[in-house]
ROZAFI-347282 format. One line per 3 residues: number of its first residue (from 1); their letters; for each residue x, y, z of C-alpha. Coordinates in nm, 3 decimals. Last residue first. Layout:
% residues N
NUM	A	X,Y,Z | ...;
***
This chain:
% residues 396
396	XXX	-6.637,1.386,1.721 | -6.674,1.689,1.495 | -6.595,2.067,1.649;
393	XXX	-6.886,2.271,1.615 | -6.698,2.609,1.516 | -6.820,2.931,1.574;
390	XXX	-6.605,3.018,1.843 | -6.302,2.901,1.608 | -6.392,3.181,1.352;
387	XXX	-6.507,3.074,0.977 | -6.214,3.089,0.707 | -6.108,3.314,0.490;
384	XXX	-5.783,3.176,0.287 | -5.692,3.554,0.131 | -5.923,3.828,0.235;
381	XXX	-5.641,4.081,0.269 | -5.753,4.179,0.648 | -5.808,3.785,0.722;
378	XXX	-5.451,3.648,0.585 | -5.257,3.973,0.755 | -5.416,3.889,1.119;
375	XXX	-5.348,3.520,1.054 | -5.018,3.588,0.958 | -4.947,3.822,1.253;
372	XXX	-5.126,3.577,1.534 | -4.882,3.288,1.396 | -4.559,3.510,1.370;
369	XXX	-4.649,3.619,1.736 | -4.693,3.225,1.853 | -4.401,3.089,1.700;
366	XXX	-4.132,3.378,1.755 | -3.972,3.168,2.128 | -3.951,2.884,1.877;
363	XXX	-3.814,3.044,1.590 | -3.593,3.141,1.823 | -3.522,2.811,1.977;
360	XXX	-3.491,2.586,1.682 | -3.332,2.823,1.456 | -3.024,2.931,1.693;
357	XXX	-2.941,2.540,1.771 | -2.958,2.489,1.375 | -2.713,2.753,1.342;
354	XXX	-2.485,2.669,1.664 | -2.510,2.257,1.534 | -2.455,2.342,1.171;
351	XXX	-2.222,2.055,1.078 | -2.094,1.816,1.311 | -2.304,1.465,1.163;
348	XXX	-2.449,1.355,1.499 | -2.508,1.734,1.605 | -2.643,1.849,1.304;
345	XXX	-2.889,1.556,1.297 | -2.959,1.614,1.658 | -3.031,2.034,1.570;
342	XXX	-3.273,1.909,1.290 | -3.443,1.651,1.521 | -3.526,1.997,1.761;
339	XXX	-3.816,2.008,1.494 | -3.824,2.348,1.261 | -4.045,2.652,1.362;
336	XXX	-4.372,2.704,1.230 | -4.462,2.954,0.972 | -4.501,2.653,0.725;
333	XXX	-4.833,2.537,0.949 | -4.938,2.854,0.908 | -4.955,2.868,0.537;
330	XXX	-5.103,2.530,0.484 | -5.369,2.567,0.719 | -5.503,2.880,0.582;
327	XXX	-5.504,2.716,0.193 | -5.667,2.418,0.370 | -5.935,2.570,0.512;
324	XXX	-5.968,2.829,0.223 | -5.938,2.527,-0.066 | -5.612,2.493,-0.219;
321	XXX	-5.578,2.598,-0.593 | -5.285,2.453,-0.612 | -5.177,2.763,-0.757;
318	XXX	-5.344,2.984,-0.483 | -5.161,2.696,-0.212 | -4.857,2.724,-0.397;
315	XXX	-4.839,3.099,-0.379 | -4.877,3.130,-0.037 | -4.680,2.878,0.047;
312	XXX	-4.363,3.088,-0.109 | -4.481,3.379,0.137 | -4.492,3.122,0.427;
309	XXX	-4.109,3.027,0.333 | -4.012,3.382,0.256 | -4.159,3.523,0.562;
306	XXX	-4.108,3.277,0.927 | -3.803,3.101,0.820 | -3.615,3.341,0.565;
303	XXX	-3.662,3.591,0.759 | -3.566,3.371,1.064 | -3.264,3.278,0.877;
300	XXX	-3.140,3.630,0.809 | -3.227,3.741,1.165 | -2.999,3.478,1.266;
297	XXX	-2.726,3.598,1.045 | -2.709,3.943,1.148 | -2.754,3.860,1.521;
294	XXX	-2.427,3.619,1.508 | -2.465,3.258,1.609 | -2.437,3.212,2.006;
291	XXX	-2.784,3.233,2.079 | -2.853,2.868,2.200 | -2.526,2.832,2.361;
288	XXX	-2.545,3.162,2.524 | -2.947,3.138,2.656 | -2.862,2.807,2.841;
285	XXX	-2.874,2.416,2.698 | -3.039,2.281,2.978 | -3.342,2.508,2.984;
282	XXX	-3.404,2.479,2.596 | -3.363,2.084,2.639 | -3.599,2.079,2.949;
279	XXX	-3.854,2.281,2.764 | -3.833,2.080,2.422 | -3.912,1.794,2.718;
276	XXX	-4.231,1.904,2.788 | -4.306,2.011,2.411 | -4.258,1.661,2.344;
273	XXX	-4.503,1.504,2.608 | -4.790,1.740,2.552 | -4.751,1.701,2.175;
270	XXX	-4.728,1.366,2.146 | -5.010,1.208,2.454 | -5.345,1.251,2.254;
267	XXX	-5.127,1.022,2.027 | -5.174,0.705,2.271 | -5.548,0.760,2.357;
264	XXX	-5.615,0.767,2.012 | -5.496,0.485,1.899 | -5.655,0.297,2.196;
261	XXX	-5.987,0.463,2.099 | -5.942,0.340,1.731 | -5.837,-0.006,1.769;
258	XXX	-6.095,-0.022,2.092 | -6.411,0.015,1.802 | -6.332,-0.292,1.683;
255	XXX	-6.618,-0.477,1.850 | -6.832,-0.194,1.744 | -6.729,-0.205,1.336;
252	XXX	-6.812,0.139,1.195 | -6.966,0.164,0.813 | -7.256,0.334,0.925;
249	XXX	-7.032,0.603,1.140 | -6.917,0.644,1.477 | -6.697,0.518,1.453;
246	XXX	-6.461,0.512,1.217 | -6.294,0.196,1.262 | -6.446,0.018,0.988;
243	XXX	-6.399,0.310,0.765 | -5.983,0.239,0.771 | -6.067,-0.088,0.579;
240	XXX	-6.149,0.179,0.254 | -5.832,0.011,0.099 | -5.694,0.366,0.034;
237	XXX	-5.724,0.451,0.365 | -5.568,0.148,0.554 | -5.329,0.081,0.343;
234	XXX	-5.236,0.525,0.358 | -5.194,0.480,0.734 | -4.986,0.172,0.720;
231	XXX	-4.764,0.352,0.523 | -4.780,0.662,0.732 | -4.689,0.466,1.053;
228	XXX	-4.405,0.273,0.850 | -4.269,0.626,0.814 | -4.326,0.679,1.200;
225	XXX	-4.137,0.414,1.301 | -3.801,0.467,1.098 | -3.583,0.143,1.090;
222	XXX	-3.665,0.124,0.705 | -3.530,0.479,0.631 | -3.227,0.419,0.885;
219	XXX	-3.130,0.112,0.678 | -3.151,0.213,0.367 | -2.925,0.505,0.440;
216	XXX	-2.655,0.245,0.594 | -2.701,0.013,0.239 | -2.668,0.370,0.002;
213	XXX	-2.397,0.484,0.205 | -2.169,0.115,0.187 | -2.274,0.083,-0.164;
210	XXX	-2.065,0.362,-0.237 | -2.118,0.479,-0.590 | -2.233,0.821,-0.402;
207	XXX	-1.926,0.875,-0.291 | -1.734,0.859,-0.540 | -1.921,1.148,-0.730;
204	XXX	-1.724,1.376,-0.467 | -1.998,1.636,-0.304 | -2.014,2.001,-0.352;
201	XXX	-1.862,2.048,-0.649 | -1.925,2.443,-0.764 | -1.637,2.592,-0.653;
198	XXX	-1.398,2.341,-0.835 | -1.163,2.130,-0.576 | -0.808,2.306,-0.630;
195	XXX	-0.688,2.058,-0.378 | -0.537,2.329,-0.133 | -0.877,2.514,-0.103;
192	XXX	-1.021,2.183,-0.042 | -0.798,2.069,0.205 | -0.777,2.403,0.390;
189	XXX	-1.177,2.412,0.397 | -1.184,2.058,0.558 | -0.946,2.177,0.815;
186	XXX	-1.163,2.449,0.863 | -1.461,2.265,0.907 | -1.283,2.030,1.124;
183	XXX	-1.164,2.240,1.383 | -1.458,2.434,1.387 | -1.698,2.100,1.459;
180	XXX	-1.421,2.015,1.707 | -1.487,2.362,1.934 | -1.910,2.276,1.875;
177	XXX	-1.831,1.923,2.009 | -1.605,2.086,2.325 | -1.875,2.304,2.425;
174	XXX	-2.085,2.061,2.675 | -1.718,1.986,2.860 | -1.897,2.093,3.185;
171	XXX	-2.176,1.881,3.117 | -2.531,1.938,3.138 | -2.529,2.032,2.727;
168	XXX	-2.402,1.696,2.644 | -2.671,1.464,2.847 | -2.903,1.750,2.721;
165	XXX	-2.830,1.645,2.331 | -2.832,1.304,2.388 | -3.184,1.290,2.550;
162	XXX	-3.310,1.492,2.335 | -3.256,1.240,2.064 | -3.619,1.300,1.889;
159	XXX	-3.791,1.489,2.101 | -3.964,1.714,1.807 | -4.072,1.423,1.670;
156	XXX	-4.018,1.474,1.311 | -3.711,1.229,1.253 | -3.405,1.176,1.386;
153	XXX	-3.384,0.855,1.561 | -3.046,0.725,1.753 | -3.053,0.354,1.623;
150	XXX	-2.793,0.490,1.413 | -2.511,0.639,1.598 | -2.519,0.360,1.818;
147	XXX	-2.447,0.116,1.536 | -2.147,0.394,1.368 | -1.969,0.443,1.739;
144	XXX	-1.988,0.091,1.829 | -1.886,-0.052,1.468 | -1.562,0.223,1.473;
141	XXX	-1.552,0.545,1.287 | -1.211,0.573,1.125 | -1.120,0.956,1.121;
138	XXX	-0.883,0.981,0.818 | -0.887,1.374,0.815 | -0.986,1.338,0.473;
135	XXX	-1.143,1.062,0.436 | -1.348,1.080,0.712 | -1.544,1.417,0.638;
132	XXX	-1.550,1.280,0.295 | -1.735,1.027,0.452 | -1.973,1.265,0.659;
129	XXX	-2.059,1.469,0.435 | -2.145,1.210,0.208 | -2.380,1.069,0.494;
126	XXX	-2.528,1.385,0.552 | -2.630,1.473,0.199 | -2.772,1.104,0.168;
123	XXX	-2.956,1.110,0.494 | -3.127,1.453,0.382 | -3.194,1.297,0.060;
120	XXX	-3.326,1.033,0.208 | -3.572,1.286,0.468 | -3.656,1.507,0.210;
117	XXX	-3.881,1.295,-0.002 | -4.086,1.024,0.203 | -4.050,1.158,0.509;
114	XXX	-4.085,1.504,0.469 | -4.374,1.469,0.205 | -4.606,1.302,0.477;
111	XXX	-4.561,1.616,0.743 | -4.810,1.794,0.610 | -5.035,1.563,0.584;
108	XXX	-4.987,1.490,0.975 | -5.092,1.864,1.088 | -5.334,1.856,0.855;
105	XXX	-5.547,1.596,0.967 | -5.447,1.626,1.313 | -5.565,1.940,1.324;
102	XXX	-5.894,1.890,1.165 | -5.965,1.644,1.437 | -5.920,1.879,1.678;
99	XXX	-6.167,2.138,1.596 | -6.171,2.506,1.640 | -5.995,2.602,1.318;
96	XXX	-5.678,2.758,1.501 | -5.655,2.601,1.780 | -5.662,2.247,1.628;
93	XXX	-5.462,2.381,1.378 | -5.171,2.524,1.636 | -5.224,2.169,1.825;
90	XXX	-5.158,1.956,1.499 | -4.854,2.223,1.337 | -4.680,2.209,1.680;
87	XXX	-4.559,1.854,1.747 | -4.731,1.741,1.390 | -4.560,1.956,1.119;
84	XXX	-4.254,2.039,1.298 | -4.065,2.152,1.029 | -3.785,2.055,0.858;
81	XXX	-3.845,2.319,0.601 | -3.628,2.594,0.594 | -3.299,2.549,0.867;
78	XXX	-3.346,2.177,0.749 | -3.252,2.283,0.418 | -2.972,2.525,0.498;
75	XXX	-2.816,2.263,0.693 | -2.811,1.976,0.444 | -2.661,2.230,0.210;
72	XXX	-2.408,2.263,0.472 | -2.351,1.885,0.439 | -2.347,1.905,0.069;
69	XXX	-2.000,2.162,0.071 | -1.895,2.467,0.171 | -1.557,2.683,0.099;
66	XXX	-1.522,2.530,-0.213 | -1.375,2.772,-0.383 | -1.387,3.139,-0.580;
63	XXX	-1.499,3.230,-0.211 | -1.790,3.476,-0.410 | -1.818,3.096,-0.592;
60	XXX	-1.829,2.901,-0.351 | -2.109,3.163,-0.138 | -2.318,3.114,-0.417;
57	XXX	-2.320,2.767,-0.422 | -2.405,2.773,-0.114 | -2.699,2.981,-0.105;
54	XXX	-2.830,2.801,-0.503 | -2.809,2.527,-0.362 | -3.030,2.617,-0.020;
51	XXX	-3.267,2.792,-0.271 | -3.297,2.453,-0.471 | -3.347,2.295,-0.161;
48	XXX	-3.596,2.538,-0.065 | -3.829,2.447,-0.370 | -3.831,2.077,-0.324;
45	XXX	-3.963,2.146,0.030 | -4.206,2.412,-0.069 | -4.260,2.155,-0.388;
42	XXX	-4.370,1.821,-0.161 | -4.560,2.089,0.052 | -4.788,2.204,-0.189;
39	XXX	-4.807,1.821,-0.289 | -4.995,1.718,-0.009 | -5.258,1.984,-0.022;
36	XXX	-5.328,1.871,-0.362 | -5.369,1.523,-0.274 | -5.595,1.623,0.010;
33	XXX	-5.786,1.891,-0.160 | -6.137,1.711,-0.136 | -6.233,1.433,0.058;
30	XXX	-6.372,1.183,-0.057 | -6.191,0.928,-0.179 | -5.878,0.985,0.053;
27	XXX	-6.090,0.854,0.358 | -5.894,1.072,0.649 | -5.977,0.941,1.010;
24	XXX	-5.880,0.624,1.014 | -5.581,0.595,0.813 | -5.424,0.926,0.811;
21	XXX	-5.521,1.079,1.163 | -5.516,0.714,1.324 | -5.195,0.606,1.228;
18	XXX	-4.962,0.903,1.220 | -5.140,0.894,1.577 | -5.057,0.596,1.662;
15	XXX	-4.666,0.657,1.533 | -4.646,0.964,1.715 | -4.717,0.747,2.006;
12	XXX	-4.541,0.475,2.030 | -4.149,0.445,1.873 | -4.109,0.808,1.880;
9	XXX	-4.337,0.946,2.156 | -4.217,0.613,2.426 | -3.849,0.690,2.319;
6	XXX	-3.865,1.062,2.427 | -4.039,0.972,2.736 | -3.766,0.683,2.796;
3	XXX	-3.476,0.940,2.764 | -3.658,1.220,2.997 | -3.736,0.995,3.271;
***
């Protein structure tokens, strides 16, 4: 059941409601702050990838070589800001300010600058990884392995491949992976190390001349359902058709008016659905798999997660000059934890799968405490005030 749920949210729903909340029920003319509140994030996630640079390369040069490379770059930056804008963020909103429909709408603007910036470069840093990864220890991957490998989606549903990650984690040979990511990284480290490969080259310039990468990266980007989602979203903003199926409204068109209900009716079912089978994936991977990174370092990334990231909002959305609503949204939504997709991706590409695993359920288990605490600290410091959900009409 699991599998085809997971499916049904990525391929269905999240795209319907990618759909609805942009299309039909934003109109990008007049409202206020969107564009703004759209870039905020486009720069948090631009921002942490020059911190997760700047981590690694770091650590190269305190190594004095190339101890790491792009893929854990890749890590770091899904560790910071892969988050799960619309699983949690449109629920947490909707709580939050009182109304659903302002949920969705910033739950899913939130989300628009992860696929249309981070998540190539993400497949690029990956992919690299994982063809030096090949090169090196001359691993040939073969047609079945590399076509499987990428209709398996990996985007911000957090369900996305859950159904490969508890098929592995209900087995008794669930740790082997994990044992052969080691292996590899070390061997990897040797090879560099005994190549005299400068600290501060993280990928081989080769690689990105490949018209292999660019053509499998293309691919995955184009096969993603809830990108084309957005895009149809922002055709049927911009070109004002998305007010025909706003009802109720002047504009609305009554014989149409099953587009939007239908729409609806289909996202209503993401976040129930996802966090579900989040549940099942927690359960079936045990308390010792999930926690088995070091305290020290967790508590590092959850810092980094739930304080420096939020903090860093903070001063986008007062440059920005966001409004309050949006300011408050903005800031809570980057408290959230990041998708279960990042742990996949780290799976699929054997990099990070223990640190990613860590992230995903702790700052899980920390969601609704560091939410409470930020909106505690936002009201007593005035910053982002915004009217209390009991006094809220919520908007049909």
């Amino acid at each position: 059941f699991v599998p085809q749920a997971v499916r049904f949210v990525f391929y269905i729903a999240l795209p319907c409601l990618v759909i609805k909340g942009i299309g039909i029920g934003i109109d990008f003319y007049s409202e206020s702050n969107i564009w703004a509140y759209i870039v905020a994030f486009l720069v948090l996630r631009a921002a942490s990838l020059i911190l997760a640079l700047g981590a690694v390369l770091f650590t190269n040069w305190r190594d004095k070589y190339r101890s790491k490379g792009i893929g854990h770059v890749a890590v770091l930056w899904l560790s910071l800001t892969w988050i799960s804008t619309v699983i949690m963020g449109v629920p947490i909103c909707s709580a939050v300010f009182g109304n659903p429909n302002l949920g969705r709408k910033y739950g899913i603007l939130a989300g628009v600058s992860s696929f249309i910036f981070q998540l190539p470069l993400q497949l690029m840093f990956l992919e690299c990884h994982a063809t030096e990864k090949q090169s090196r220890l001359n691993l040939p991957v073969s047609d079945e392995e590399d076509q499987s490998s990428s209709e398996v989606p990996k985007l911000d549903c957090t369900m996305v491949t859950i159904q490969e990650t508890t098929d592995h984690s209900n087995t008794p040979h669930g740790g082997e992976d994990q044992e052969q990511e080691d292996v590899i990284a070390a061997s990897l480290s040797t090879h560099t190390h005994a190549d005299g490969i400068k600290w501060w080259s993280l990928v081989h310039v080769e690689h990105l001349s490949s018209s292999e990468l660019w053509l499998k990266i293309t691919k995955r980007i184009l096969r993603n359902p809830v990108l084309w989602g957005i895009f149809w979203g922002f055709v049927l903003s911009l070109s004002t058709a998305g007010k025909y199926l706003r009802c109720p409204s002047e504009s609305c068109i009554l014989g149409l008016n099953w587009i939007p209900l239908t729409l609806g009716w289909l996202g209503a079912t993401v976040s129930p659905v996802s966090l579900f089978a989040m549940g099942l994936w927690m359960h079936g991977q045990g308390t010792r798999q999930l926690f088995s990174v070091g305290i020290f370092k967790l508590s590092m990334s959850m810092v980094s997660k739930l304080i420096i990231v939020p903090l860093i909002m903070v001063g986008l959305a007062k440059g920005l000059r966001l409004s309050d609503e949006a300011g408050r949204a903005a800031i809570l939504i980057a408290t959230l934890p990041i998708s279960l997709a990042s742990f996949s991706l780290g799976r699929q590409y054997q990099v990070g799968e223990k640190d990613l695993a860590a992230n995903v359920a702790a700052g899980t288990l920390l969601m609704l405490p560091t939410v409470l605490v930020w909106n505690i600290v936002l009201d007593k410091v005035g910053l982002f005030p915004i009217a209390s959900p009991a006094a809220v009409t919520p908007s049909m």
